[in-house]
C-alpha positions as CSV (number, residue, x, y, z in Angstrom):
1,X,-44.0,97.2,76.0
2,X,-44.2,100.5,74.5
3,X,-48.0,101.4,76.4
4,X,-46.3,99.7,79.7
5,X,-43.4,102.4,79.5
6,X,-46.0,105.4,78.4
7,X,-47.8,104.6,81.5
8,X,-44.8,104.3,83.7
9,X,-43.9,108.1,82.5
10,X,-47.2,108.9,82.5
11,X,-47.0,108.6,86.4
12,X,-43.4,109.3,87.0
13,X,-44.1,113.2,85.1
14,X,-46.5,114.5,88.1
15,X,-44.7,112.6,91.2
16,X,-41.5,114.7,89.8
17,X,-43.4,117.9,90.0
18,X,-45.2,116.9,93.1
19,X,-41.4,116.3,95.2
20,X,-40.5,119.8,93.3
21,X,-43.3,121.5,95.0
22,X,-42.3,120.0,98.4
23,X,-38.9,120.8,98.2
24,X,-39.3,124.3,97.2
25,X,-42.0,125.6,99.8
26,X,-40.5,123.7,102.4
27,X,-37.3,125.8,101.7
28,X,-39.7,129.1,102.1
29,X,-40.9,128.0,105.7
30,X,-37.9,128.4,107.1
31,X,-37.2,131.6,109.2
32,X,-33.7,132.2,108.3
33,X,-34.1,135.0,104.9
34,X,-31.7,133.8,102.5
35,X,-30.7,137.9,101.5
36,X,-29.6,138.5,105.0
37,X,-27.0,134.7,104.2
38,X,-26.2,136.2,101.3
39,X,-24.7,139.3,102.2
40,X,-22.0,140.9,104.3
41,X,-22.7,142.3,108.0
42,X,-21.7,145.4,106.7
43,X,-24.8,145.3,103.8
44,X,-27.0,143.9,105.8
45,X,-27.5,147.4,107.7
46,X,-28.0,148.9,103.9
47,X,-32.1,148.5,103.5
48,X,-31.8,150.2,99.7
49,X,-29.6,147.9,98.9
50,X,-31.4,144.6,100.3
51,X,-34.3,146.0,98.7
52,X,-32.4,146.0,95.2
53,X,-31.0,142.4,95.6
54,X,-34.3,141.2,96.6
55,X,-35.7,142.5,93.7
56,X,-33.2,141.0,91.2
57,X,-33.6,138.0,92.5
58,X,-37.3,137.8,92.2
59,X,-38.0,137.2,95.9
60,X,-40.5,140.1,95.8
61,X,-42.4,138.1,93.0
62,X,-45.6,135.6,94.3
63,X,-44.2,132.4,95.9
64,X,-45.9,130.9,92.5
65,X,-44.2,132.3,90.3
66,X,-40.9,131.7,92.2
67,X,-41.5,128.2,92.3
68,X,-42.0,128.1,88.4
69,X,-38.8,130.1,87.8
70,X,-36.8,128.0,90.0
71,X,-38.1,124.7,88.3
72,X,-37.4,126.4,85.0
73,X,-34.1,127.2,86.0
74,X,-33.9,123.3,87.4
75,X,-34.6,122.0,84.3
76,X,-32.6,124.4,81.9
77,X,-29.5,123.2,83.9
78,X,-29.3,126.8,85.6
79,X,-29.2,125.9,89.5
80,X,-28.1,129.4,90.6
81,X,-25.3,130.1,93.0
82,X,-24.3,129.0,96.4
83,X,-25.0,131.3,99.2
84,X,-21.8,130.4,101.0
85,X,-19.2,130.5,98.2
86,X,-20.8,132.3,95.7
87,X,-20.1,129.6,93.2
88,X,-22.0,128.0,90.3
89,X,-23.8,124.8,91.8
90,X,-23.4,123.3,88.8
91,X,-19.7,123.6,89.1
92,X,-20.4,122.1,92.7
93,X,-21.6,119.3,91.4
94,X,-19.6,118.4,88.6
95,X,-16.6,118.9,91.3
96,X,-17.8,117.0,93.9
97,X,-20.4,114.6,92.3
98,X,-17.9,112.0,90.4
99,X,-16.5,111.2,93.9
100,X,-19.9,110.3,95.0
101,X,-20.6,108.2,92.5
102,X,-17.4,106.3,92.6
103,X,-18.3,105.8,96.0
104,X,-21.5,104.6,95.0
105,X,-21.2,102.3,92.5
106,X,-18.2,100.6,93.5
107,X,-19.9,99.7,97.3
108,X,-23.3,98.5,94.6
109,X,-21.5,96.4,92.2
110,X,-19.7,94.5,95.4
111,X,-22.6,94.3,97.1
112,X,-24.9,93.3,94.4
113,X,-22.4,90.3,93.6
114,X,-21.7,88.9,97.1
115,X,-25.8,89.4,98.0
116,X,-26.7,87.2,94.9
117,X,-23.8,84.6,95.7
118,X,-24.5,84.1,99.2
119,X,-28.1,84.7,98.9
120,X,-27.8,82.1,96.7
121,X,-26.0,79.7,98.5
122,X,-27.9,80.4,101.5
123,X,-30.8,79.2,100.1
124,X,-30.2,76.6,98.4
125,X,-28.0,74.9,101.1
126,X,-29.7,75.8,104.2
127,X,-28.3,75.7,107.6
128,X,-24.9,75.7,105.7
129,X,-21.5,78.0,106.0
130,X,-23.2,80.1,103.7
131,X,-26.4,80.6,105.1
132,X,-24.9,81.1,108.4
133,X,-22.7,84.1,106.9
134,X,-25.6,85.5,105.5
135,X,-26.9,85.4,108.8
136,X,-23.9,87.4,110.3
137,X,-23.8,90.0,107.7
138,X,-27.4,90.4,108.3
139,X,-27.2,91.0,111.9
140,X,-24.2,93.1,111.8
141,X,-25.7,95.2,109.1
142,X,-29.3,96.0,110.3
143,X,-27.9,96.2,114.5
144,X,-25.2,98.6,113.6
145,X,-25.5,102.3,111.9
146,X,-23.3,102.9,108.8
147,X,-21.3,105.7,110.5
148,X,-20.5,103.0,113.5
149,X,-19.2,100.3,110.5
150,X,-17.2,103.1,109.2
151,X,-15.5,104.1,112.2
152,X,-14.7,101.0,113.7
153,X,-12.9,99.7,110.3
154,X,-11.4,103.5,111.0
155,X,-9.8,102.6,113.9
156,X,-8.9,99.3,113.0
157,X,-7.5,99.5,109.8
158,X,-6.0,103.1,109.4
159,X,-5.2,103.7,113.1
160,X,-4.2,100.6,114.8
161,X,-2.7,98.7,112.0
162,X,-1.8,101.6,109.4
163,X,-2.6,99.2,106.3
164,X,-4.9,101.7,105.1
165,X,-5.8,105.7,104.9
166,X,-7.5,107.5,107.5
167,X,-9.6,109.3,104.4
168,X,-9.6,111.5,101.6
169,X,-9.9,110.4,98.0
170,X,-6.7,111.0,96.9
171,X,-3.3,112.2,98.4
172,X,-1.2,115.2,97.3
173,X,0.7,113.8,93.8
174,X,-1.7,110.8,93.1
175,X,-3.8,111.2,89.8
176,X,-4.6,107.4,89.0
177,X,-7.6,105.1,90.2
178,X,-4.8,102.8,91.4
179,X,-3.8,105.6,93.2
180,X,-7.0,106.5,94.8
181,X,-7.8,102.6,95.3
182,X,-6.5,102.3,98.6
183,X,-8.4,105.5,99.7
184,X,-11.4,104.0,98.3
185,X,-11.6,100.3,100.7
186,X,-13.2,102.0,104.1
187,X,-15.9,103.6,102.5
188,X,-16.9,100.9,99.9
189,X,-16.5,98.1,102.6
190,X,-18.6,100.5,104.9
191,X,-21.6,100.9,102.5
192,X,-21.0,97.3,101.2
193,X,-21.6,95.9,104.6
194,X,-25.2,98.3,105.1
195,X,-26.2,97.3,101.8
196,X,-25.6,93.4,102.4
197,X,-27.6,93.3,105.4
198,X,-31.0,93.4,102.8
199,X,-30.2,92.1,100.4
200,X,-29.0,88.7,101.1
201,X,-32.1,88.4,103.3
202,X,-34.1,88.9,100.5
203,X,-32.2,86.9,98.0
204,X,-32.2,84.5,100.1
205,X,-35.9,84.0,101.2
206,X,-36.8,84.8,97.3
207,X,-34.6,81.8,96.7
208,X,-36.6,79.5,99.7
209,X,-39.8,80.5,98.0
210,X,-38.5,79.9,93.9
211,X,-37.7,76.0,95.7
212,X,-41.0,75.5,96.5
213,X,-43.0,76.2,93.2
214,X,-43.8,73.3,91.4
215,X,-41.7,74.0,87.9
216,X,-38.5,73.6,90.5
217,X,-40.0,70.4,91.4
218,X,-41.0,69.2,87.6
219,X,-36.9,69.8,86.6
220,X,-35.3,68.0,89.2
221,X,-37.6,65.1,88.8
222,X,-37.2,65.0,85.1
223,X,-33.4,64.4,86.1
224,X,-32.3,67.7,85.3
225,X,-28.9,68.5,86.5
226,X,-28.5,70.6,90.1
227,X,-26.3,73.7,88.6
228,X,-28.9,74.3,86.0
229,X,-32.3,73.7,88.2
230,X,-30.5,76.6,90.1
231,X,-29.2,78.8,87.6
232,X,-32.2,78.5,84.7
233,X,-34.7,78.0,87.0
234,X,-34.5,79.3,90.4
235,X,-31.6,81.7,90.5
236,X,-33.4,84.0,87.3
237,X,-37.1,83.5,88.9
238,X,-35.8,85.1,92.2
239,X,-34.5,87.9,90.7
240,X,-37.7,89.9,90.7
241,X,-38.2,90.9,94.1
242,X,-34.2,91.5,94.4
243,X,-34.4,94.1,92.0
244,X,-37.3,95.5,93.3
245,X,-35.2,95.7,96.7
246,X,-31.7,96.9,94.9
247,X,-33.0,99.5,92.9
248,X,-34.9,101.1,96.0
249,X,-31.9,100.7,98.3
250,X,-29.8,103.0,95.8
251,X,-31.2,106.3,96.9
252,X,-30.9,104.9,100.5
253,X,-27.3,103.8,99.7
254,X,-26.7,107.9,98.2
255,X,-28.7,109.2,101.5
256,X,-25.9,106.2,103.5
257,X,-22.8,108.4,101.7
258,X,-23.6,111.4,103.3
259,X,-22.6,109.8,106.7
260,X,-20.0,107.6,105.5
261,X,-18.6,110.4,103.5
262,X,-17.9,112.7,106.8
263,X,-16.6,109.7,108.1
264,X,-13.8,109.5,105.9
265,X,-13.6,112.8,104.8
266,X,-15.0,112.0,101.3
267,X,-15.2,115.0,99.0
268,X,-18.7,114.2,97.9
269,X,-22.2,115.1,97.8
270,X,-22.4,114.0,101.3
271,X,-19.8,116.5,102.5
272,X,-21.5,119.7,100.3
273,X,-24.8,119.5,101.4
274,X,-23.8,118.8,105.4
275,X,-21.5,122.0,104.8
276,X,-24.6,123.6,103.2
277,X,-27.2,123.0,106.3
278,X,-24.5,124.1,108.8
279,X,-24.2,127.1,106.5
280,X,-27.7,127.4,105.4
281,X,-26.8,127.6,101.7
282,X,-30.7,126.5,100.8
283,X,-30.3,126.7,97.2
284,X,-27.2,123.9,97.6
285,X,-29.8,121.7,99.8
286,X,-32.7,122.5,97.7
287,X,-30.7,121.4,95.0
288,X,-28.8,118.9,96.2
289,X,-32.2,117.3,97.0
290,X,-34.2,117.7,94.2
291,X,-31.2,115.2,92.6
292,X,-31.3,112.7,95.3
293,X,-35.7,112.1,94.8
294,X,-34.6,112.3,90.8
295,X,-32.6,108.8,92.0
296,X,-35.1,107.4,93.5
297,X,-37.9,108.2,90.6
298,X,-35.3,106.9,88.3
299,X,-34.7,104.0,90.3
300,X,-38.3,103.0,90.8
301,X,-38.5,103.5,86.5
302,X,-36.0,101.2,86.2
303,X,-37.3,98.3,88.3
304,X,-40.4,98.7,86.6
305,X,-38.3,97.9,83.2
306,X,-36.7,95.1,84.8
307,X,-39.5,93.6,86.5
308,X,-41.4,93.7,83.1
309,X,-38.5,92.0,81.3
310,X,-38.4,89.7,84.1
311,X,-41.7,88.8,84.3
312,X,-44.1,89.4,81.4
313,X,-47.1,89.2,83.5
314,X,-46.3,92.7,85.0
315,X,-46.6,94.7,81.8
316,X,-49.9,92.7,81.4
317,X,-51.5,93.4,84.8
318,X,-50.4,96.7,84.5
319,X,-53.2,97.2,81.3
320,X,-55.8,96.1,83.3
C-alpha cells in the first residue's frame, strides 16, 4: 500500500506543477497590463512612477523567474493582493471560502445518499418506481443547465409561493446554521439535482453489471438471504466505478457553484472570481484557479485510495 501511494504522488507532484505553469503564462498572454488595473487614472499618466511599481513587483524580472516567485509565494501561503480591492487574497478566501464549501458539501452528502439509494433500487428492481425516478432525475439533470434548475425553483419557491429566500446566506441578525438553513435549500437542491443526473446512472448500471457476475449468482443459489446478496455482495462491489465518478464530479460540482452561486446571490468563491474577470483582478482568477485543479488532483488521489481499498487488484496492477 505504501509503494501504491509513493507512486500515486510520485505522479500527482509534476501534474501540480505542470497546471501551475499553465495557469500562470496563460495569465501573461493576456493584453490587459495588470500595472495600468492597479493603479489610479491619475498615476497611470505618471511613467516614473509605473516604472517604480513595476519594478517592486518584479514584473521587469524574466517571465521564469516570475513564475517561480509566484509558485513560491503559492506555496508559502503568500497569494498577494487583489487588484480590485487591494485586499489580502488570503483574507478573500477565508471570507468567502466557508460559504462555498457549505454549499458544496451539503448539495454532495444529499446527493451521494439519494444516488446510492435509488441507484440502488433501480437496479435491483428494474422497470420499478425507483428506476423510473432515476430515469426522471436523469433526464431533468443532463437536458437542463444548473443555472436553469436554479432559477426555476427561484421563481417557484421564493417568488410565487414565498416559502423560501430569494438568496443570500444569511439575513441581517441571523448568526446560526438554523438560521442560514432556510437560505441554504435553493442552492443545495439546485446542485443536488445536476449532481444526481450521473450518478444514479452510474450506480445504477454498476449495479445491472455486479447482478450478472457469477459470485451474485453462487449466494442466492446457496439460499442466501435477498438484503444481504445486495448489501455484502453487490451494493459494496459497485461502489468502485461510483467513486471513481463522485470524486471526479466534485471539481465539476465547485466549477457548478459558480453559476448557482450568482444565482442566488451566494457569497462564495463563485461570486469572487466572476467579480474578478469582470474586473480583471488576475491574481484573484489565477489564484482562485490554481485551488479549483488542487480539487481535482486531490480528488483523483483520493479515488485512487478508495479504489485500492475497494479493490485490491488495483494496487497490484498498478506494480506491474
Amino acid at each position: 500500500m505504501i509503494s501504491f501511494l509513493i507512486r500515486r504522488i510520485a505522479i500527482l507532484v509534476p501534474m501540480a506543477f505542470t497546471i501551475s505553469a499553465l495557469i500562470f503564462f496563460a495569465s501573461r498572454l493576456s493584453p490587459i497590463d495588470p500595472i495600468n488595473a492597479m493603479v489610479p487614472p491619475d498615476m497611470a499618466a505618471d511613467s516614473a512612477n509605473l516604472a517604480q511599481l513595476r519594478e517592486e513587483l518584479g514584473l521587469n524580472d524574466h517571465i521564469i523567474l516570475q513564475y517561480f516567485h509566484w509558485l513560491k509565494n503559492i506555496a508559502t501561503g503568500e497569494f498577494g493582493y487583489s487588484l480590485q480591492s487591494g485586499q489580502k487574497i488570503s483574507e478573500i478566501l477565508a471570507l468567502r471560502m466557508p460559504a462555498t464549501l457549505e454549499l458544496v458539501l451539503s448539495a454532495l452528502i444529499l446527493s451521494t445518499i439519494l444516488a446510492l439509494t435509488l441507484g440502488l433500487f433501480a437496479g435491483a428492481k428494474r422497470g420499478g418506481i425507483a428506476d423510473k425516478l432515476s430515469r426522471i432525475f436523469a433526464v431533468i439533470g443532463i437536458a437542463v443547465p444548473d443555472f436553469f434548475i436554479g432559477l426555476a425553483l427561484l421563481n417557484v419557491f421564493a417568488y410565487r409561493v414565498e416559502w423560501l429566500p430569494t438568496g443570500n446566506r444569511i439575513a441581517p441578525g441571523q448568526v446560526t446554521f438554523w438560521d442560514r438553513f432556510p437560505h441554504l435549500i435553493l442552492p443545495v437542491a439546485t446542485l443536488t439535482i445536476a449532481m444526481l443526473a450521473v450518478l444514479i446512472r452510474y450506480t445504477r448500471n454498476s449495479v445491472l453489471d455486479t447482478l450478472n457476475r457469477d459470485f451474485v449468482k453462487t449466494a442466492r443459489s446457496k439460499g442466501v438471504p435477498e438484503w444481504r446478496v445486495l448489501y455484502s455482495h453487490v451494493f459494496r462491489n459497485s461502489l468502485g466505478p461510483v467513486m471513481v465518478i463522485l470524486a471526479f464530479r466534485l471539481p465539476l460540482l465547485v466549477g457548478g457553484s459558480i453559476l448557482v452561486e450568482t444565482v442566488f446571490q451566494w457569497p462564495g468563491i463563485g461570486t469572487t472570481i466572476i467579480a474578478a474577470v469582470s474586473a480583471s483582478d488576475y491574481p484573484v482568477i489565477m489564484v482562485i484557479s490554481m485551488l479549483i485543479a488542487m480539487v481535482i488532483l486531490v480528488a483523483s488521489f483520493l479515488v485512487d485510495i478508495v479504489k485500492s481499498i475497494l479493490d485490491p487488484r488495483v494496487r497490484l496492477g498498478g506494480g506491474k
